[in-house]
C-alpha positions as CSV (number, residue, x, y, z in Angstrom):
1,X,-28.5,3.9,1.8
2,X,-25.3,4.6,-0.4
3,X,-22.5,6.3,1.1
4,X,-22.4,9.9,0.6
5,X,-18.9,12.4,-0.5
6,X,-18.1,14.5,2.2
7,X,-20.0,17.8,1.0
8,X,-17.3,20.2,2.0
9,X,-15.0,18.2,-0.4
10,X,-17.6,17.6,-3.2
11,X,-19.5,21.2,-3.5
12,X,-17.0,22.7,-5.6
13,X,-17.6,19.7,-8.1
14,X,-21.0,18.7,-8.3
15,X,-21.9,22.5,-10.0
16,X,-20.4,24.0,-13.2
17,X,-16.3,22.7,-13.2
18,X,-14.2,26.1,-11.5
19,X,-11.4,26.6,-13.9
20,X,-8.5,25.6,-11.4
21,X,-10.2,22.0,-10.3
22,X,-9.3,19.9,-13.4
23,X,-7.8,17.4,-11.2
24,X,-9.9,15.2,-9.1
25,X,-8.9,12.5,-7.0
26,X,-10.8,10.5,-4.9
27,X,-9.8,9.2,-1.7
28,X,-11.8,6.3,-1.0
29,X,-11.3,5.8,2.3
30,X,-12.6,4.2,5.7
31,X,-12.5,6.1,8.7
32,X,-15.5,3.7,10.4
33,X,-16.0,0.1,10.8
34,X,-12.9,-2.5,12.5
35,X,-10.3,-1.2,9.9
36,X,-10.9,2.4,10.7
37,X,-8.2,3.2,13.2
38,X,-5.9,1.8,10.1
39,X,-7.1,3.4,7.6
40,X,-7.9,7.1,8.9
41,X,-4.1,7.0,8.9
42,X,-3.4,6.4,5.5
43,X,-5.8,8.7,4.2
44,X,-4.8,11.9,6.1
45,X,-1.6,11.6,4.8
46,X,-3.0,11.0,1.2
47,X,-4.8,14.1,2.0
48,X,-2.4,16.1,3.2
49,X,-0.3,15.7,0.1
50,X,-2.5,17.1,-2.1
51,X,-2.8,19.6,0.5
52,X,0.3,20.9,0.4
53,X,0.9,20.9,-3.3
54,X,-2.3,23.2,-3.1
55,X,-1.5,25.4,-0.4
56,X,2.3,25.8,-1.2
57,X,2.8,25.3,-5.1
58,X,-0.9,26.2,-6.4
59,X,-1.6,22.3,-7.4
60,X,0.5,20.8,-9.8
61,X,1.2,22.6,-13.0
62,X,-1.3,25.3,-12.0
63,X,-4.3,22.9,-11.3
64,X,-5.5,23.0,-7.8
65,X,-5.8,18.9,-7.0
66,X,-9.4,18.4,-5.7
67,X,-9.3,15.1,-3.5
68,X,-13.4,14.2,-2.5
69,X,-13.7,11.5,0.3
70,X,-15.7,8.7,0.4
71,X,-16.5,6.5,3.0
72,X,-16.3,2.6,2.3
73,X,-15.7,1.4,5.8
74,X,-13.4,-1.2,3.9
75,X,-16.5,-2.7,2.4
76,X,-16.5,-4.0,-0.9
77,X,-20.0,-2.7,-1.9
78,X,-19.5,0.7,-0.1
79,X,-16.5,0.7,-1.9
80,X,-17.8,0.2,-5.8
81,X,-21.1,2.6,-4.6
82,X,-18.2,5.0,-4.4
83,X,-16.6,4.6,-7.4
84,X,-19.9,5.3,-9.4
85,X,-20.8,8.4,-7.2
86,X,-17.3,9.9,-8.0
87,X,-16.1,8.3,-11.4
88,X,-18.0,10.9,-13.5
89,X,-16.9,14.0,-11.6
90,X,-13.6,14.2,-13.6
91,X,-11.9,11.5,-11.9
92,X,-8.5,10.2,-12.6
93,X,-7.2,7.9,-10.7
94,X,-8.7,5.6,-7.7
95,X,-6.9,4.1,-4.8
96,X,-9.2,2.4,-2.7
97,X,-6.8,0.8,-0.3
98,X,-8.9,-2.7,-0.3
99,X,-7.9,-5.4,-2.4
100,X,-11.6,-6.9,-2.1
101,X,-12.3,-3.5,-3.4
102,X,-9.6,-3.8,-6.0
103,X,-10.8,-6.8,-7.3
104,X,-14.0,-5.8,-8.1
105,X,-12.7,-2.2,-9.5
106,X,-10.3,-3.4,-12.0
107,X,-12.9,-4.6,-15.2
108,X,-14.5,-1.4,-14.5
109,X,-12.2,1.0,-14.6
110,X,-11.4,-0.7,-18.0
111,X,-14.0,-0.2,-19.5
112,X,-14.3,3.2,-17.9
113,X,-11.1,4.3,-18.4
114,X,-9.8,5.4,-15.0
115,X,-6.4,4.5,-13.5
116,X,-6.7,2.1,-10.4
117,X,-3.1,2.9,-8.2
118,X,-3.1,0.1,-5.5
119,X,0.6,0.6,-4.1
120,X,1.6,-2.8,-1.7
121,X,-1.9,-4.6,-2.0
122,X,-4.4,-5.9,-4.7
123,X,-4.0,-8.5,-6.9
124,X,-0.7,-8.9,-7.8
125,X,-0.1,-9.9,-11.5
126,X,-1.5,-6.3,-12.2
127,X,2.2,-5.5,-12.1
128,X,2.0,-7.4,-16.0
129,X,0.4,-3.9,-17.7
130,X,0.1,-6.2,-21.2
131,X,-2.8,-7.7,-19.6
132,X,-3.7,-4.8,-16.8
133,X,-3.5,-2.0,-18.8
134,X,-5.2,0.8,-16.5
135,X,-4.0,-1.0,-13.0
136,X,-0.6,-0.1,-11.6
137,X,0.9,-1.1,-8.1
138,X,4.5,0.1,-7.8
139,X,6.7,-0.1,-5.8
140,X,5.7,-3.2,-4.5
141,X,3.4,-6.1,-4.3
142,X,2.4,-8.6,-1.9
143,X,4.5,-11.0,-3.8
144,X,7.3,-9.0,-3.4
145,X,7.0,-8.8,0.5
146,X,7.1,-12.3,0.7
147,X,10.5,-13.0,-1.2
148,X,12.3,-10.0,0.1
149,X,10.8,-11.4,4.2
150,X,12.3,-14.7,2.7
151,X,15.8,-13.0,1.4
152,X,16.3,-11.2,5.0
153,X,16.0,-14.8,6.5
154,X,18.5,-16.3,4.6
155,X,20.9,-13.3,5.1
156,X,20.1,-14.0,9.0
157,X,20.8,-17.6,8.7
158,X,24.0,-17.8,6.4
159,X,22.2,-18.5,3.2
160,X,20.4,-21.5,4.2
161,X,16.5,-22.1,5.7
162,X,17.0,-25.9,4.7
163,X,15.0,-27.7,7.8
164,X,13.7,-24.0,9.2
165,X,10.1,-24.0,10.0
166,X,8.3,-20.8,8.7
167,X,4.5,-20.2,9.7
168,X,2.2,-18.1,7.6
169,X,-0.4,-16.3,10.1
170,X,-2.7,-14.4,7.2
171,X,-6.3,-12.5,7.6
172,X,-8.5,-15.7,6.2
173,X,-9.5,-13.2,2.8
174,X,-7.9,-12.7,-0.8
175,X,-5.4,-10.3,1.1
176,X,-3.9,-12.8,3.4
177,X,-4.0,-15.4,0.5
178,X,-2.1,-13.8,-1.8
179,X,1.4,-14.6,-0.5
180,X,0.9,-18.8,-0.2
181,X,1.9,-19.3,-3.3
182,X,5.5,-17.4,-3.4
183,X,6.2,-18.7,0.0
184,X,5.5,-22.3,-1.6
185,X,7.8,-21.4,-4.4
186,X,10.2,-20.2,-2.3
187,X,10.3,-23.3,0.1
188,X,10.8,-25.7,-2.4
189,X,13.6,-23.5,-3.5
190,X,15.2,-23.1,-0.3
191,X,14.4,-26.1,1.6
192,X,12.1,-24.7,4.8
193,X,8.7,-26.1,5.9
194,X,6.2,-24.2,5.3
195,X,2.6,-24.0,7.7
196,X,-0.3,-21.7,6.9
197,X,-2.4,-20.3,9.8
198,X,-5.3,-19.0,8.5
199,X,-7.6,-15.8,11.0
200,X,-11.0,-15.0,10.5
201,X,-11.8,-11.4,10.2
202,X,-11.9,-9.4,12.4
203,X,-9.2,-11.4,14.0
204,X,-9.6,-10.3,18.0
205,X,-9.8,-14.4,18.8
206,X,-6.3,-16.3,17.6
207,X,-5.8,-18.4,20.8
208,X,-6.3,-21.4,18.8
209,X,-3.9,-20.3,15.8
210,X,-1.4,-19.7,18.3
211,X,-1.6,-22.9,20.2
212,X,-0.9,-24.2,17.1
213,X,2.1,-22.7,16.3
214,X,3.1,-23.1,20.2
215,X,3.1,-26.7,19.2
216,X,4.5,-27.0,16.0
217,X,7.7,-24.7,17.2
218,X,8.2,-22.8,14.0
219,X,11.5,-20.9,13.8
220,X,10.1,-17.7,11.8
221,X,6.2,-16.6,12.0
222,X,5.4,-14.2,8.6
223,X,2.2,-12.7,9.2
224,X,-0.2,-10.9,6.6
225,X,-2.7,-8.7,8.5
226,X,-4.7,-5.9,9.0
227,X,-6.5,-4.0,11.7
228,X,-7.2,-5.3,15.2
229,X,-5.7,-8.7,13.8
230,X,-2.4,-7.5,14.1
231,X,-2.4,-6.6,17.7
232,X,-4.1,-9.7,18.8
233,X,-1.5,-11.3,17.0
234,X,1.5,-9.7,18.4
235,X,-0.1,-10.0,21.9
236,X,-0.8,-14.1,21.4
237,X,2.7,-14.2,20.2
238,X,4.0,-12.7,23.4
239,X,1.7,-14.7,25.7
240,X,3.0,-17.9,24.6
241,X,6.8,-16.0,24.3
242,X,7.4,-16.0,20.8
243,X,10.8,-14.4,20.2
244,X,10.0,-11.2,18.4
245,X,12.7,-10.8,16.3
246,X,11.6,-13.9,14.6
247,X,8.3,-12.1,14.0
248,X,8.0,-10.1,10.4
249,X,5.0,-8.5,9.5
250,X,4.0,-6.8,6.3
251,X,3.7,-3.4,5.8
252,X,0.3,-3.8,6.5
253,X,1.0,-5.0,9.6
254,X,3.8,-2.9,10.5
255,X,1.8,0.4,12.1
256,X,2.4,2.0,15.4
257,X,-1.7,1.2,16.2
258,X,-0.3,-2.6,15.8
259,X,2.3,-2.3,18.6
260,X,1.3,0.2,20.8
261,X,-1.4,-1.9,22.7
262,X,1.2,-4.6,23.4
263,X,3.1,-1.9,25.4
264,X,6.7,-3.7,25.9
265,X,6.0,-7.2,25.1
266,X,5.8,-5.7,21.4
267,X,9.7,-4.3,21.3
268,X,11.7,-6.4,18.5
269,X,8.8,-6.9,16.6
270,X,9.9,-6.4,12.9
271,X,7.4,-5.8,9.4
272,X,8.3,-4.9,6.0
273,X,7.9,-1.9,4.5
274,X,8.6,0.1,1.1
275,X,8.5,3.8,2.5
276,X,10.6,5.8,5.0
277,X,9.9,5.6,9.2
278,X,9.5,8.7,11.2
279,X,10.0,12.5,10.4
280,X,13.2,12.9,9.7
281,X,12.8,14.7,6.0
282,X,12.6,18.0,5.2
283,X,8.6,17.6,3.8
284,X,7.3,17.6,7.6
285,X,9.0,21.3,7.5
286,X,6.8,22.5,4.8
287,X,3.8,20.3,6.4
288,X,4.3,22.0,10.0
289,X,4.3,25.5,7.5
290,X,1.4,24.9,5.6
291,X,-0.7,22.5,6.7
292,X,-0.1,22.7,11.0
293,X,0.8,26.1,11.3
294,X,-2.0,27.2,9.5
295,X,-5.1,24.0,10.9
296,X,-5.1,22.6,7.0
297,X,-3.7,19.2,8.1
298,X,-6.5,16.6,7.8
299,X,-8.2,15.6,11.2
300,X,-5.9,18.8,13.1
301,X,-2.7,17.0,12.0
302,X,-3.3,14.0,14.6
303,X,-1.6,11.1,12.7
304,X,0.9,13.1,11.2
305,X,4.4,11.4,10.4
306,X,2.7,7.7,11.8
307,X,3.4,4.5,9.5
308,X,0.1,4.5,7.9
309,X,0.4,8.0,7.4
310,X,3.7,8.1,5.4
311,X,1.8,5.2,3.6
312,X,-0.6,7.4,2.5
313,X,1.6,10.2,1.5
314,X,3.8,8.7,-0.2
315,X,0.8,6.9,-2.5
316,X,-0.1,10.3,-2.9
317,X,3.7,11.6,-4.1
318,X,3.6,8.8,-6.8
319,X,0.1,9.7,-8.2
320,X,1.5,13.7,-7.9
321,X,4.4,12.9,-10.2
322,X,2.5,10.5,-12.5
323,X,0.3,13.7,-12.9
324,X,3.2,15.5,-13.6
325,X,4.7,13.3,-16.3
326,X,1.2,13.3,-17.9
327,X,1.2,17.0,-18.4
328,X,5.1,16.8,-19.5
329,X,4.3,14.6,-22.1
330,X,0.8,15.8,-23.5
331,X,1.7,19.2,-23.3
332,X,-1.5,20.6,-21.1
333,X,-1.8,20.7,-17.3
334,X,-5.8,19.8,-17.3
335,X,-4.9,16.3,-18.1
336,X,-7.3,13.1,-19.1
337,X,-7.7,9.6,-17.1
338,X,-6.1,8.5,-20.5
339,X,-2.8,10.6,-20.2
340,X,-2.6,9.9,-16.7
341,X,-2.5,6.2,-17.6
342,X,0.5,7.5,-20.2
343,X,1.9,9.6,-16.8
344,X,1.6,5.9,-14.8
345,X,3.5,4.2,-17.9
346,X,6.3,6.9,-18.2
347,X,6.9,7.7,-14.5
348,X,11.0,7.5,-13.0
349,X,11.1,8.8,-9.5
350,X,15.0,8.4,-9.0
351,X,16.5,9.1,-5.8
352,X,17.6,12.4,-7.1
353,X,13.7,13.9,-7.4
354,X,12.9,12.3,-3.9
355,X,15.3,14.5,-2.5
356,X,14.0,17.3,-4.4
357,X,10.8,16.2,-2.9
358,X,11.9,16.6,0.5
359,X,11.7,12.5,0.9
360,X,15.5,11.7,0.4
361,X,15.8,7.4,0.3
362,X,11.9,7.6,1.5
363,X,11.3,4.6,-1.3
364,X,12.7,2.7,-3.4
365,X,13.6,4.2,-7.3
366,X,10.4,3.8,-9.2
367,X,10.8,3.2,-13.0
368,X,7.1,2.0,-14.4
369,X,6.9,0.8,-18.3
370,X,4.2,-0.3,-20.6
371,X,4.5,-4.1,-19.6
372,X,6.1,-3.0,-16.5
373,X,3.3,-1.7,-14.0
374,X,4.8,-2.6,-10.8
375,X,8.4,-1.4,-10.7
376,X,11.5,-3.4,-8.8
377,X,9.3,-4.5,-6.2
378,X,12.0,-3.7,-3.2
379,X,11.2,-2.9,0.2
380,X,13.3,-3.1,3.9
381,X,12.6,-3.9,7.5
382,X,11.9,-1.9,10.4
383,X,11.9,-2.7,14.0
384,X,10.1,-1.7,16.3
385,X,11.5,-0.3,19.5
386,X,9.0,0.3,22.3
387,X,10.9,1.8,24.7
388,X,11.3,5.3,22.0
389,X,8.4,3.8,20.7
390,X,9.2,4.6,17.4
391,X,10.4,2.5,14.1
392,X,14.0,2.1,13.2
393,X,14.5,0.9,9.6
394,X,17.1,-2.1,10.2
395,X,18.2,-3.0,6.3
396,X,18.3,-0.8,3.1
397,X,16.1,-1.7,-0.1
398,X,16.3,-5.0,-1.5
399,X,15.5,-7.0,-4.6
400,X,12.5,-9.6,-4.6
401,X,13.5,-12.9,-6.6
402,X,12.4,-12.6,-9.6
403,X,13.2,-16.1,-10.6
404,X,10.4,-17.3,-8.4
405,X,8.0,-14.2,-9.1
406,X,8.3,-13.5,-12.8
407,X,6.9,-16.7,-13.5
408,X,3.8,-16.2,-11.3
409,X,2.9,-13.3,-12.4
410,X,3.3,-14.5,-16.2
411,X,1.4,-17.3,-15.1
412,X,-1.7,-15.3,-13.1
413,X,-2.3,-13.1,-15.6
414,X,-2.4,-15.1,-18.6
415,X,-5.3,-17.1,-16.6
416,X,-7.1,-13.5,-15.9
417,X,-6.8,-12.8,-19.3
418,X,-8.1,-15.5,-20.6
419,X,-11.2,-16.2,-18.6
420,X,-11.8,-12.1,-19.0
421,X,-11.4,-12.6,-22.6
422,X,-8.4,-9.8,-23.1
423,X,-6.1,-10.1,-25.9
424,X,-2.6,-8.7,-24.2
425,X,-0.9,-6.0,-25.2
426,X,2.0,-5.1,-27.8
427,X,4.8,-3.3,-26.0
């Protein structure tokens, strides 16, 4: 049976087009299955966005932003069932939150003509837009997590990881894959040894993984993953007394639904991230006004100002001002998938409009160009601290090494465009 919109979301799309609901995006989302304490998160805050650009500004440039749900249960055929139920309703821009999903999205919305947003995860050499012209992942890639996890390391060790040992724990899936290869780079460069520790989804059972890495002593464990593999992981880790603050997660493993379970075994525990901590800006003012205050907030407002959440938010602030760049440069504020894509190529989000926003240093600058589809690809660290139980961010935004990445990306691209038969772009 496919997986149906959400009607409430949907009614107002699926009849004759109202004349203020031009904009449509989907949120593909997964509220059910083992990912779905994760991923509720993410899309409330998505929601919420949207929400609030609605209920405060009237949309953006006068067009009310319509934002149908879908339920994929992080499935990749729920997922792609989802894009064809919602791709012909006006649809600009997808962000499924699934790189399985990702994968199978990006020759589609190609030859469909959509814009495929996948901020922190999906294949990563879409940030080369000669070859993925309708794919963007700004501000940061999984690549990019892995150098700047490397970079903090060497800051913490003088400069040098010659003769560290580094484990990789990753979800045993294209996700967790995707960072073996910079970390390979980047040991050759740097001189650390390098072990890969591979979890089956779901990832509850890891005894086995972490005997291992009880025995082999590694100095630093990275780990790549998502849902109840996290918490199992950080629990294992504490069993067998794993310092913490040698323990760095990506942002996808970097959520208070990760921590919490470990109660204060978890404190120290540190993950990447490329988005602000907390609620500290002056945006959760005009969400308690418009969106608590008034029961608008998705799900009563439960998850508001979480990890996940932010996450979600902030994907939603980038596709707002790629919108808004669209209309700026075509001149009409019911805008096409196609200008979008020209919004996507054109956006700068300096620090300056964050503040504006009401996100001041929420992320990094964002600066997005025709070969450029990824942006600087910086990000920090947080900490978390389980006695406030609440996320400090411990360094400011830094630069991925490009020395090591460029090439990869050059590399992985050319071989998806050959086998796809693309001829790259001119830009």
């Amino acid at each position: 049976m496919k997986t149906r919109l959400i009607a409430l979301t949907v009614a107002g799309l699926m009849g004759a087009a109202p004349a203020m609901a031009d904009l449509v995006v989907p949120n593909l989302s997964y509220r059910t299955g083992a990912y779905g304490a994760n991923g509720t998160q993410y899309a409330d805050g998505f929601n919420d966005y949207f929400a609030l650009l609605n209920e405060r500004d009237g949309g953006i440039g006068g067009e009310i932003i319509q934002v149908p749900e879908c339920e994929t249960a992080y499935n990749t055929e729920k997922g792609i069932e989802c894009y064809e139920e919602t791709k012909d309703t006006g649809a600009l821009v997808y962000n499924p939150l699934s790189t399985g999903i990702t994968y199978q999205l990006i020759p589609k919305v190609s030859v469909d003509k959509k814009v495929l947003y996948t901020p922190g995860y999906g294949r990563t050499s879409a940030k080369n837009g000669k070859v993925f012209e309708w794919v963007f992942n700004a501000p940061a890639n999984y690549w990019d997590g892995a150098s700047v996890a490397i970079k903090y390391l060497l800051d913490e060790n003088g400069g040098d990881l010659s003769g560290k040992k580094i484990a990789l724990v990753y979800h045993n899936s294209a996700y967790g894959k995707e960072p073996i290869r910079t970390l390979e780079g980047l040991a050759e460069k740097h001189g650390y040894e390098l072990s890969l520790v591979p979890v089956d989804a779901p990832g509850q059972e890891q005894k086995s993984q972490w005997l291992q890495i009880r025995r082999d002593k590694p100095d630093y464990v990275i780990m790549y993953g998502w849902g109840v593999m996290n918490q199992a992981a950080i629990q294992e880790a504490s069993n067998i007394r794993f310092p913490m603050e040698n323990f760095i997660g990506i942002w996808w493993s970097g959520s208070e639904v990760d921590v919490l379970p470990v109660g204060d075994k978890a404190n120290g525990y540190k993950a990447l991230t490329f988005n602000g901590v907390g609620m500290d800006y002056p945006i959760y003012d005009d969400i308690k006004t418009y969106l608590l205050d008034a029961d608008k907030a998705s799900q009563g407002g439960e998850h508001v100002g979480s990890a996940l959440y932010s996450r979600g938010m902030y994907a939603a602030v980038v596709i707002s001002e790629a919108i808004r760049t669209a209309q700026e440069l075509s001149g009409v504020s019911a805008i096409t998938a196609e200008q979008l894509r020209d919004g996507f190529e054109n956006l700068e989000i300096t620090p300056e409009r964050l503040s504006e926003i009401g996100l001041p240093d929420f992320g990094p600058e964002i600066k997005m160009s025709c070969d450029n589809h990824g942006g600087s690809g910086m990000a920090r660290l947080q900490q978390w601290d389980a006695t406030a139980k609440q996320w400090n961010l411990i360094t400011e935004f830094t630069e991925p090494d490009q020395d090591i990445l460029a090439p990869l990306v050059e590399e992985d691209s050319a071989a998806y465009a050959k086998e796809s038969g693309i001829t790259p772009r001119d830009c």
